[in-house]
C-alpha positions in Angstrom: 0.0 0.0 0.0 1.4 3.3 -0.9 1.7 5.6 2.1 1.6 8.8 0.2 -0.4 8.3 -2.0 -0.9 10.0 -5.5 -4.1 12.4 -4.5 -4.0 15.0 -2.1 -7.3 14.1 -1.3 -7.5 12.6 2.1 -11.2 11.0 3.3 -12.1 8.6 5.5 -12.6 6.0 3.1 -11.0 5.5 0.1 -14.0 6.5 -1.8 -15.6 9.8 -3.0 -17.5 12.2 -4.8 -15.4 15.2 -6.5 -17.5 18.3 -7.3 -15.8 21.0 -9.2 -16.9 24.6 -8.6 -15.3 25.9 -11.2 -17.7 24.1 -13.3 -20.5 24.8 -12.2 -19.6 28.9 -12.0 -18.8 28.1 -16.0 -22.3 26.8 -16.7 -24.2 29.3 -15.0 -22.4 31.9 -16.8 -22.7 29.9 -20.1 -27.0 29.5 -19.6 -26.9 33.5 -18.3 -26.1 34.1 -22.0 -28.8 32.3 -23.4 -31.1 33.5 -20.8 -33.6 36.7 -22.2 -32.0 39.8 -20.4 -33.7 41.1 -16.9 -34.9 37.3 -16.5 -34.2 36.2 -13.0 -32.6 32.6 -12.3 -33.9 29.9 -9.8 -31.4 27.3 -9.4 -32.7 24.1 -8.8 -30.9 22.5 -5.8 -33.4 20.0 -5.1 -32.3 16.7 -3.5 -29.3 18.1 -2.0 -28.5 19.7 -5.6 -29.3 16.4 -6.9 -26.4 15.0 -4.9 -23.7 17.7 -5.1 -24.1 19.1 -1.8 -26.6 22.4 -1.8 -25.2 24.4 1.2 -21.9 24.0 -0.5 -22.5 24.6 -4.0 -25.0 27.7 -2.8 -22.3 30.5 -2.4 -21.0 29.7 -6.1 -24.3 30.0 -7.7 -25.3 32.9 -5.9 -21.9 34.8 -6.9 -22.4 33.7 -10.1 -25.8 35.4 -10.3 -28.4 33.3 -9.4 -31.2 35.1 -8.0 -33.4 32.0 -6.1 -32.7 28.8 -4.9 -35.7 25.4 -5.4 -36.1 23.1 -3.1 -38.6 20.1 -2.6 -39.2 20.6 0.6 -39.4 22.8 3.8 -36.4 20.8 5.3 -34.6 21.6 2.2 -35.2 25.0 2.5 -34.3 25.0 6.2 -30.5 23.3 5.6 -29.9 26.7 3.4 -31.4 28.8 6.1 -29.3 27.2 8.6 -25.9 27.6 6.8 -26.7 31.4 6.7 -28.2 31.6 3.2 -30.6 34.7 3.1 -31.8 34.6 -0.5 -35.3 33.8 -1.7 -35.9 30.0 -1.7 -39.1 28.5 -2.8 -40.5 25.2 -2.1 -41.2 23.6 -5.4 -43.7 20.6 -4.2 -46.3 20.7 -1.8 -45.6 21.7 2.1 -48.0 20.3 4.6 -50.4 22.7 5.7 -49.0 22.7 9.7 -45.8 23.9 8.6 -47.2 27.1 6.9 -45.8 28.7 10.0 -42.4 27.2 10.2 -42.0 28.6 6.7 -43.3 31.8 7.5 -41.0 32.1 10.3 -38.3 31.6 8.1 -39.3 33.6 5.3 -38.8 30.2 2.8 -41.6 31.0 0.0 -44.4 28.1 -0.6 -46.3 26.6 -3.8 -49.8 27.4 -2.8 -52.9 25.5 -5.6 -55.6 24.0 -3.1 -58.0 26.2 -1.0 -56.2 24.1 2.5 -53.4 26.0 1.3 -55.3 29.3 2.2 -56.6 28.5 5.3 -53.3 27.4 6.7 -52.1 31.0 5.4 -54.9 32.3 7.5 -54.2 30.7 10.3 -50.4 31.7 10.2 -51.4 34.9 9.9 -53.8 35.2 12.9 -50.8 32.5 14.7 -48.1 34.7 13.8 -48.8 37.9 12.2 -46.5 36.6 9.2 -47.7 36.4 5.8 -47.1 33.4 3.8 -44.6 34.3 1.0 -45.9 32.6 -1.7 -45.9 31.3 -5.6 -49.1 29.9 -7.3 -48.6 26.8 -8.7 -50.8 26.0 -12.3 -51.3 22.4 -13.2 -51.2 23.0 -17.5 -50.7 19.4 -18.5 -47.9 17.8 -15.4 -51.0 16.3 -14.0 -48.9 16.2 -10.8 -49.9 19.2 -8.5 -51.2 22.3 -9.3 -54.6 24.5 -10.0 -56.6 22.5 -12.5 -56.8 25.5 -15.9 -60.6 25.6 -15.2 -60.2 26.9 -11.6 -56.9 28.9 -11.9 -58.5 32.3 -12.6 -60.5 32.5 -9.3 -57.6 30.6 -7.6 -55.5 33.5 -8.5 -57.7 36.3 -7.8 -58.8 34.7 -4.6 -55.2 34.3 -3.2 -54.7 38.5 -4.7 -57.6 39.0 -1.9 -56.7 37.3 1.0 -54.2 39.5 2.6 -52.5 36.8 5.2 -50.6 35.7 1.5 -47.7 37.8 -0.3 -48.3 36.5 -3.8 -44.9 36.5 -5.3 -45.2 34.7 -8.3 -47.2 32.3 -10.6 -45.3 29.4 -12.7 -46.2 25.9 -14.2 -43.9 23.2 -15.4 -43.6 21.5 -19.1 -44.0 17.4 -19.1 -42.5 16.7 -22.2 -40.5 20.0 -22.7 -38.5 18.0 -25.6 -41.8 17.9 -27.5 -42.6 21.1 -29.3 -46.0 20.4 -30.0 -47.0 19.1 -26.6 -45.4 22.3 -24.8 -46.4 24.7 -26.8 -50.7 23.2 -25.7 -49.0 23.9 -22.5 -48.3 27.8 -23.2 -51.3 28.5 -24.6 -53.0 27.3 -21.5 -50.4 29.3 -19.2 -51.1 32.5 -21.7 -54.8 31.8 -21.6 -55.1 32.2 -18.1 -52.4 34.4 -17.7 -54.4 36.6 -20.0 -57.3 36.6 -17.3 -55.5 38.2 -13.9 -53.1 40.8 -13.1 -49.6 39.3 -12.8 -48.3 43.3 -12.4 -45.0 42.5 -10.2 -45.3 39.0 -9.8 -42.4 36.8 -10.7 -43.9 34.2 -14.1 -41.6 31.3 -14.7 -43.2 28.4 -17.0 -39.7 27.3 -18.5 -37.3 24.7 -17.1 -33.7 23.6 -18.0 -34.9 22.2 -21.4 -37.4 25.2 -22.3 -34.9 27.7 -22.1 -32.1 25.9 -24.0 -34.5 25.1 -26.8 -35.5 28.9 -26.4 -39.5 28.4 -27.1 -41.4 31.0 -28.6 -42.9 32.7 -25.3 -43.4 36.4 -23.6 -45.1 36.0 -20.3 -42.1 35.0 -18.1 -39.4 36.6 -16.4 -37.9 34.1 -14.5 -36.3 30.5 -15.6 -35.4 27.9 -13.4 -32.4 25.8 -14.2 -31.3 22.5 -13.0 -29.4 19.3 -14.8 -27.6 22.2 -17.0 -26.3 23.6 -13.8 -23.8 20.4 -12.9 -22.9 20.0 -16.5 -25.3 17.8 -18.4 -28.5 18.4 -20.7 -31.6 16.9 -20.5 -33.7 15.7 -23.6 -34.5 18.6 -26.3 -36.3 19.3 -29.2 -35.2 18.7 -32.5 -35.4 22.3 -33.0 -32.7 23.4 -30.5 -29.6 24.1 -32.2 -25.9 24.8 -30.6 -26.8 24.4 -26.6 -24.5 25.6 -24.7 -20.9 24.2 -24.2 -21.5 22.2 -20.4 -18.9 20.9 -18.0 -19.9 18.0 -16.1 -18.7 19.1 -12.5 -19.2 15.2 -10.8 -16.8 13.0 -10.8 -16.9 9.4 -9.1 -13.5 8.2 -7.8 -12.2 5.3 -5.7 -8.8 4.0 -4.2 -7.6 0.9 -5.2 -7.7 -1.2 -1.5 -6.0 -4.8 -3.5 -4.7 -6.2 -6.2 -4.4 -9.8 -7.2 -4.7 -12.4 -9.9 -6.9 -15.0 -10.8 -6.4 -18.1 -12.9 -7.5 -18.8 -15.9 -11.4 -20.1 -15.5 -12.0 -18.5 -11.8 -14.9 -17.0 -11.4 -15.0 -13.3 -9.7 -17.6 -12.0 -7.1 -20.9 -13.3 -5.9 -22.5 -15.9 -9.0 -19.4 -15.6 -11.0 -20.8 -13.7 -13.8 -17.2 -13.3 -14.8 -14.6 -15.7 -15.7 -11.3 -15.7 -16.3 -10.0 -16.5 -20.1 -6.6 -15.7 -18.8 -4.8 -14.9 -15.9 -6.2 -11.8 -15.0 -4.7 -9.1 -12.7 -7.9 -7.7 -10.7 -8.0 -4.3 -8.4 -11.0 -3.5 -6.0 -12.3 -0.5 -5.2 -14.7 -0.2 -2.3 -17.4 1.4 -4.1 -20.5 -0.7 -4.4 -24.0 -0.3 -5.2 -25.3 0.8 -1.2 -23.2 4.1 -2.8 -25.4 4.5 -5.4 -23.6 2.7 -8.3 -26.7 0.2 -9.5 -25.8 -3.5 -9.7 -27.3 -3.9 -12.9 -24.6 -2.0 -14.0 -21.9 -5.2 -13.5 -19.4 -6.1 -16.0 -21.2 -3.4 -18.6 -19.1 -0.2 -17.2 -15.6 0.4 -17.7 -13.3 2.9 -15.1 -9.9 5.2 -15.9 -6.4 4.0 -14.7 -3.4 6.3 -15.3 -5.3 7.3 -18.8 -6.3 3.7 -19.4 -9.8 2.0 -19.6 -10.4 -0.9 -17.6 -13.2 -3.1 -17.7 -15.6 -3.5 -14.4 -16.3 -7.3 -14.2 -17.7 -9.4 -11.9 -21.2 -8.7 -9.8 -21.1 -5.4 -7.9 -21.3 -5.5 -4.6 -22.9 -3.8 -1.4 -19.5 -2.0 -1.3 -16.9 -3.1 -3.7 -16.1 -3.9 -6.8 -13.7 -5.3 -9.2 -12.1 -4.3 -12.6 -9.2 -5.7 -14.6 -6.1 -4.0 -15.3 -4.7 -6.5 -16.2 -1.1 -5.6 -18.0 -1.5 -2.1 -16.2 1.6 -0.9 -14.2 -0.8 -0.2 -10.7 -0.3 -0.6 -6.9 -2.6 -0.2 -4.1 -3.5 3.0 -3.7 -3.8 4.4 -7.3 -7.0 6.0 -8.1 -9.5 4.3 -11.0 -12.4 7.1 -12.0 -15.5 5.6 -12.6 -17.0 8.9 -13.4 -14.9 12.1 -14.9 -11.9 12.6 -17.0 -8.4 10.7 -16.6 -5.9 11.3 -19.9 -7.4 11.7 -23.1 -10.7 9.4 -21.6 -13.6 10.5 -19.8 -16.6 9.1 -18.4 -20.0 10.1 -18.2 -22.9 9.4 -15.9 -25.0 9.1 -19.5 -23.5 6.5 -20.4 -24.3 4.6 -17.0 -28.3 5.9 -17.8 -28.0 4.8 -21.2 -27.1 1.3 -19.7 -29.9 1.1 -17.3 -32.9 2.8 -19.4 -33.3 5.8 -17.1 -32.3 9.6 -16.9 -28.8 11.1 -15.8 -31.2 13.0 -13.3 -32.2 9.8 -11.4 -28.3 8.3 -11.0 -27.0 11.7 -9.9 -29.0 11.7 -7.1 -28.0 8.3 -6.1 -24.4 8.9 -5.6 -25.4 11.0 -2.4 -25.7 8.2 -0.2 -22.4 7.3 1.2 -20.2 9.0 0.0 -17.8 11.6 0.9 -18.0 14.9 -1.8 -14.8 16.6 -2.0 -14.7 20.3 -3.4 -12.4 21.5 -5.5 -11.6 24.6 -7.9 
């Protein structure tokens, strides 16, 4: 085992996450250039920033000009108040009505679309004497949460009236944003109602990540809110979008080697030998295993980076190891393999891993939160 070892990066287990700021200031400023002038920016830092760490990848996006931060949940929201961040946050999903004061309290702003949503207001307001900050939240196709079209224009008015409510803003979210026709019924039913109520100072945001790379046809908005693009990748767009912007991928997946050995020819390696030997084959494990969000079906389909080689994952993946050959690689314990990221002229991304399974790089990223140590670096 080496004792100094080639990485100045020093965790408590020979396993982590790397998360590059520097990337992630480049993509914001990249998407601020395709983003209309005077628009405001939510960053989407949902699921702990779908797994880079929110309350450490805050102060970059905020310096970098982001004007709000998104969260799922109240708790979410609470983690960014905690660490001192005094921007606006909104919740994006639905907060249970008893913490209406909690929220209040903390001046975190709410999706409000069911009357409930009102009377907890209400009764914050007599509770408290705080007003619910708040955005309204129009259900134009998701079929998820929101005002139903047909109800949206009294919903709206009705929240203008009730005064224990600061109405901030009104937005909607596409379902199939990489399918022009199907977003476009969307904005007509967003402009329709729109059309109906007074949205004089109210923040309108309709378009996600994909919407405003594709750059749809639209006027009533003057907020975006951006996620995947933020940490480097691009989610599914219409055939129409031409030249997205240039994207660095600020994850990267990395793992220690903890042994090396060999196998003879016809040994099997790791639980069910899916793997055999056709040769004497040099293996190194890394403890990295599928409790850390790498998925098992994943076994001997992936490949990982050695001094600016590829080497083949094979073998099952387990709870917390697995194996890849490097075989005819000069290596020692102690060497770093990449699973995720760039090594030499190779790189690695977490697409290729979705491609593999028949899901979406959102889903994966979020995985890799579990266990693992991040590591931040510029």
């Amino acid at each position: 085992m080496k004792l100094q070892r080639i990485s100045n990066i020093n965790t408590k287990r020979d396993a982590w996450v790397e998360i590059n700021l520097d990337a992630i200031e480049k993509n914001i400023l990249a998407l601020k250039s395709i983003v209309r002038q005077n628009s405001k920016i939510l960053a989407v830092v949902k699921a702990d920033a779908y797994g880079h760490g929110s309350s450490m990848i805050a102060p970059t996006l905020l310096a970098s000009g982001v004007d709000y931060l998104g969260v799922a949940s109240i708790d979410e929201g609470m983690e960014l108040r905690n660490n001192k961040f005094n921007c606006p946050i909104l919740v994006l999903g639905a907060a249970p009505v008893w913490a209406f004061d909690y929220a209040a309290q903390n001046s975190i702003s709410l999706s409000v679309f069911l009357d409930n949503h009102i009377d907890a207001a209400l009764l914050t307001y007599k509770k408290t004497g705080l007003k619910t900050k708040a955005h309204i939240k129009l259900d134009t196709g998701m079929n998820r949460i929101g005002v139903r079209p047909d109800e949206a224009v009294n919903f709206i008015k009705k929240v203008q009236q009730t005064e224990a409510i600061e109405l901030q803003g009104i937005f909607t979210h596409f379902a199939n944003s990489e399918v022009e026709e199907k977003t476009y019924k969307q904005l007509k039913i967003w402009n329709d109602i729109l059309s109906q109520v007074n949205t004089q100072g109210l923040l309108l945001h309709c378009f996600n990540t994909a919407a405003t790379i594709a750059g749809y046809n639209e006027d009533k908005y003057n907020m975006v809110r951006l996620g995947l693009a933020i940490y480097g990748l691009l989610p599914d767009l219409p055939s129409f979008a031409k030249n997205p912007p240039v994207l660095l991928p600020s994850m990267s997946l990395k793992g220690r080697i903890i042994n090396i050995h060999t196998a003879d020819e016809g040994e099997g390696v790791s639980y069910c030998h899916t793997f055999k030997a056709k040769r004497k084959t040099k293996i190194a494990t890394v403890p990295i295993g599928y409790a850390d969000g790498v998925d098992r079906k994943l076994s001997n389909k992936i490949y990982g980076l050695l001094n600016g080689k590829k080497i083949n994952q094979i073998g099952n993946i387990t709870m917390d190891q697995m194996m890849f050959d490097i075989t005819g690689i000069d290596a020692e314990e102690g060497d770093i393999i990449t699973l995720l990221g760039k090594d030499g002229d190779y790189s690695i991304s977490i697409n290729q891993w979705a491609d593999i399974l028949g899901t979406i790089n959102y889903e994966l990223l979020c995985r890799l939160k579990a266990r693992l140590s991040r590591v931040y670096t510029r």
